[in-house]
N, C-alpha and C positions, 0 to 999 in steps of 0.2 A: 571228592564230593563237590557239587553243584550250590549252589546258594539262590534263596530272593531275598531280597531285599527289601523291607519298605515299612512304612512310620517308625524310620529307628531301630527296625528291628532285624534281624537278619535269621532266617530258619533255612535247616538243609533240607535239598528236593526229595531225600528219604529218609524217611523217621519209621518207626515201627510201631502197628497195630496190635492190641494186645483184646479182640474179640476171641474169642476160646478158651483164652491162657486164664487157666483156673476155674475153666467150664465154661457152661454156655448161659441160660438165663437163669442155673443157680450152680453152686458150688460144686464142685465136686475133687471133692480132697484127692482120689487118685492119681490125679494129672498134676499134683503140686509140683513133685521134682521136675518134672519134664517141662513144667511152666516155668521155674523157677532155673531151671539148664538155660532155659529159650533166651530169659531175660535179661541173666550172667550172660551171654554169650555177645546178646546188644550190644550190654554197656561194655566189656573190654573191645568189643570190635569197633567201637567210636561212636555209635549210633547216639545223638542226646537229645531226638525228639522224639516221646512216650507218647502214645494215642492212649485213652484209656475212658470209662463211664461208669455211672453207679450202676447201669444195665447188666455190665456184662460180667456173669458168674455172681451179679445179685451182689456185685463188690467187692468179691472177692480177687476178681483181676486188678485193681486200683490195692486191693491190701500183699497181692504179691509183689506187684511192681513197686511199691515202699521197702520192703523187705529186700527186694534186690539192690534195689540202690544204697540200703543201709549194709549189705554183706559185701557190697562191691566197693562202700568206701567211695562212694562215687561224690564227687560234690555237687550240693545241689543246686549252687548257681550258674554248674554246667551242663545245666539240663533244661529243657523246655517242656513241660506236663501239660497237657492236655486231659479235659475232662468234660463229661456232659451231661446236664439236669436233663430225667426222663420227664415226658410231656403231661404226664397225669401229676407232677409237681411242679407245675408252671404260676402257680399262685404266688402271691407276693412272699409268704410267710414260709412256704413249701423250697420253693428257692435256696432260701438262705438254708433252711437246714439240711439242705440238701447238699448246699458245697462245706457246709460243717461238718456234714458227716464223710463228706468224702476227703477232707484233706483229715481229717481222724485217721482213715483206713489209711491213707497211704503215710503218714504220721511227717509230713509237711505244714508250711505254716503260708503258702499259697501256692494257687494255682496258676499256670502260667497262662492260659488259655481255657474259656469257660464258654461251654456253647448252647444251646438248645439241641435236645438229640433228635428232635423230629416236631414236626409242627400240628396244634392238635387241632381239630375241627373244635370252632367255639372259644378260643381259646382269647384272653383279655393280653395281648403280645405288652401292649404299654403297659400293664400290671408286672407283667413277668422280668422287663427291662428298667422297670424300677428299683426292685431287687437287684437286678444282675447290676447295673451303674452303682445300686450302693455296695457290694463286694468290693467295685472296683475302686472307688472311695477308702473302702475301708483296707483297703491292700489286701484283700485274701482274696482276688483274680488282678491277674495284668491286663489281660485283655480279652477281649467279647468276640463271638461267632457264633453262627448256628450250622446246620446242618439237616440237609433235604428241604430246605428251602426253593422255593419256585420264586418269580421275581415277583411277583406282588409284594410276598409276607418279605421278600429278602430288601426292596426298597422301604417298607414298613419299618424296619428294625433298623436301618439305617436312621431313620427320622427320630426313632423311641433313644436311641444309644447316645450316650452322654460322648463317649470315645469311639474311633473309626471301627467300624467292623472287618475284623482281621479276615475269617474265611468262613467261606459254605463249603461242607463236607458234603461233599453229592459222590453219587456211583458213577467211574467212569472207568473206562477202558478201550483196547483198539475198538470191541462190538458196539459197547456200550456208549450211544451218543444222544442220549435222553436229556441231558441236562445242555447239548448242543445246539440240540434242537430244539429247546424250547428258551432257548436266548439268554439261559444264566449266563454260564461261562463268559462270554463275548462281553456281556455286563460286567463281569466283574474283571474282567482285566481290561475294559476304561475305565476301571473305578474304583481301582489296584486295591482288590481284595483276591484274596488266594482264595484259588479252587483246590481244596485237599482233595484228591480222590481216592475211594473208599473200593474194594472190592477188586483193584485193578490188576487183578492175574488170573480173576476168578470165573472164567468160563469155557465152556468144553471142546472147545475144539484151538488149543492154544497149542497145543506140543504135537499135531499133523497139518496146523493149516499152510500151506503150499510159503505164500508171501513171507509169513512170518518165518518159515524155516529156513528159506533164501537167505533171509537177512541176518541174522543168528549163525550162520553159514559164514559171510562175510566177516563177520566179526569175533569169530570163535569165539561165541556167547549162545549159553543156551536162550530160547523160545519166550523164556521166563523172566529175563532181563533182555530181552529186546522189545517186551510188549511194556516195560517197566520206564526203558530210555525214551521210548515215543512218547508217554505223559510229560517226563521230567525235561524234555527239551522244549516243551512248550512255556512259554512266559507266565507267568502267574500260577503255575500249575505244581503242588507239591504231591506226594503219595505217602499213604502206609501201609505197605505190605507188611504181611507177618510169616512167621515158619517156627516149628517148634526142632527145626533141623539146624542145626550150628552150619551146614557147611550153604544149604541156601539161605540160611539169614546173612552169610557175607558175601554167596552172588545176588540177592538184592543191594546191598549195600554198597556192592562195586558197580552196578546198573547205572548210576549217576556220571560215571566217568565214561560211558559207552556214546561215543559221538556219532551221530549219524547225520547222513547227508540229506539234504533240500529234496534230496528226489526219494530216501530212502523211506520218509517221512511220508511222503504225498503216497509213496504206494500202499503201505502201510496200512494210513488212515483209509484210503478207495478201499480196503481190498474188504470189507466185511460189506462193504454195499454193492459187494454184485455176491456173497458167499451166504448171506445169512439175512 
C-alpha cells in the first residue's frame, strides 16, 4: 500500500467507499449480510480508511460499518472514519446533531474526518464552519473537509476553518476531468489538501477501452486496477473504491502497489481526450 502524508497525518492511497452498502438513500435490510460480508472483508484484508455519510441508506451504511468494526474486533485507533453532514443540515445547530447522530450509529466517540457532503445554493459556509471548528474543539471530529467543492466555496472554507482543510471529495477518474479542468485539483496539491476521488471506476467503457486494456495487459492487472493505479500515483490524490465482492475489494486494494511508468501515465490520461 501507498501512503500521503501530510499535517501529521498519514492515510493510505485506498480506503473503501461504503455508498450502497446497506442501500441507497434509505435502508434496505436485504443487503445487510452482503453489506456486512463486503465490510468483514475490508477490515481483515487491511483496509483502515472507511468513507461513509448520514446520506447514505439514510444511515444506515455508517450503522453497518460500526457493527463491523465491533464483530471484527477491529481497533478503533486503527482506523480512520470518514463521515459527511448533508447540505440541508448545514446550520449551526443542524451540524452538531448531525455528527451526534452519526457517531451514535456507528457507536464511536469521534470522527476522524468530517466534511461537507455537497455545497448548498444560499448556504451561510462561516455558520456552518462554526460548528464544524467547535466538533473539532470538542474532540468529536479530528479533522475538516468538504466535498464537490469548486474553488471559490473551497478557498472560502479555508478562511472559515479553524484547522487546515484535509480534502475535497470530487468525482474523478481517467474520463473524468471536471474538477481538472476547472483548477481544483492543481489547487489543492499547492495547498496540500487531498483530492479524494469519488466514483473512480465508474464509467462505461472501462473493461473494452483499447489504452486501458494494453496497460492491464502489461501488468497482469485487470482494467479495474489499472484506471485505480493512474489516480493513486498521482500526488495528493487518494480514492474509495467500493465492491460488495471479497475477491475485487482485494484487487482494489492491491491497485496501490501497481507501478506504472511516466509514459504509461501520460497515455492513459490523453486517451479519453481523443475517445470520449
Amino acid at each position: 500500500m501507498r501512503y500521503e502524508t501530510l499535517h501529521n497525518l498519514t492515510l493510505p492511497k485506498i480506503g473503501f467507499g461504503t455508498w450502497t452498502i446497506g442501500g441507497e438513500t434509505s435502508p434496505d435490510p436485504s443487503i445487510d449480510s452482503a453489506s456486512i460480508t463486503a465490510l468483514r472483508s475490508a477490515l481483515e484484508m487491511g483496509y483502515t480508511h472507511f468513507d461513509t455519510a448520514e446520506y447514505y441508506a439514510s444511515g444506515h451504511a455508517e450503522e453497518l460499518l460500526g457493527r463491523a468494526v465491533r464483530e471484527t474486533k477491529t481497533k478503533r485507533g486503527d482506523l480512520f472514519i470518514t463521515s459527511k453532514v448533508l447540505p440541508e443540515h448545514l446550520d449551526h445547530d443542524n451540524v452538531l446533531k448531525s455528527c451526534e447522530n452519526s457517531l451514535r450509529r456507528l457507536g464511536m466517540d469521534y470522527i476522524d474526518l468530517y466534511l461537507i457532503h455537497w455545497p448548498r445554493m444560499g448556504m451561510n459556509l462561516e455558520e456552518s464552519f462554526r460548528a464544524l471548528n467547535n466538533l473539532v474543539r470538542d474532540g468529536k471530529v479530528k479533522h475538516l473537509g468538504v466535498s464537490n467543492f469548486k474553488l471559490k466555496l473551497l478557498k472560502q472554507s479555508q478562511m472559515y476553518s479553524e484547522t487546515p482543510i484535509l480534502t475535497n471529495q470530487v468525482p474523478y477518474s481517467l474520463p473524468n476531468h471536471t474538477y481538472v479542468e476547472n483548477g481544483v485539483i492543481e489547487y489543492c496539491r499547492q495547498n496540500d489538501i487531498l483530492v479524494t476521488a469519488y466514483s473512480p471506476v465508474k464509467f462505461r467503457s472501462i473493461r473494452v477501452h483499447k489504452a486501458l486494456g494494453e496497460v492491464a495487459k502489461v501488468h497482469a492487472a485487470t482494467p479495474f486496477q489499472i484506471a485505480l493505479a493512474w489516480l493513486v500515483t498521482q500526488p495528493r490524490v487518494i480514492t474509495i473504491p467500493m465492491s460488495f465482492n471479497p475477491a475485487h475489494i482485494k484487487e482494489n486494494f492491491e491497485s496501490a502497489d501497481i507501478h506504472l511508468t511516466a509514459e504509461e501515465i501520460s497515455k492513459l490520461g490523453n486517451a479519453w481526450k481523443k475517445s470520449e
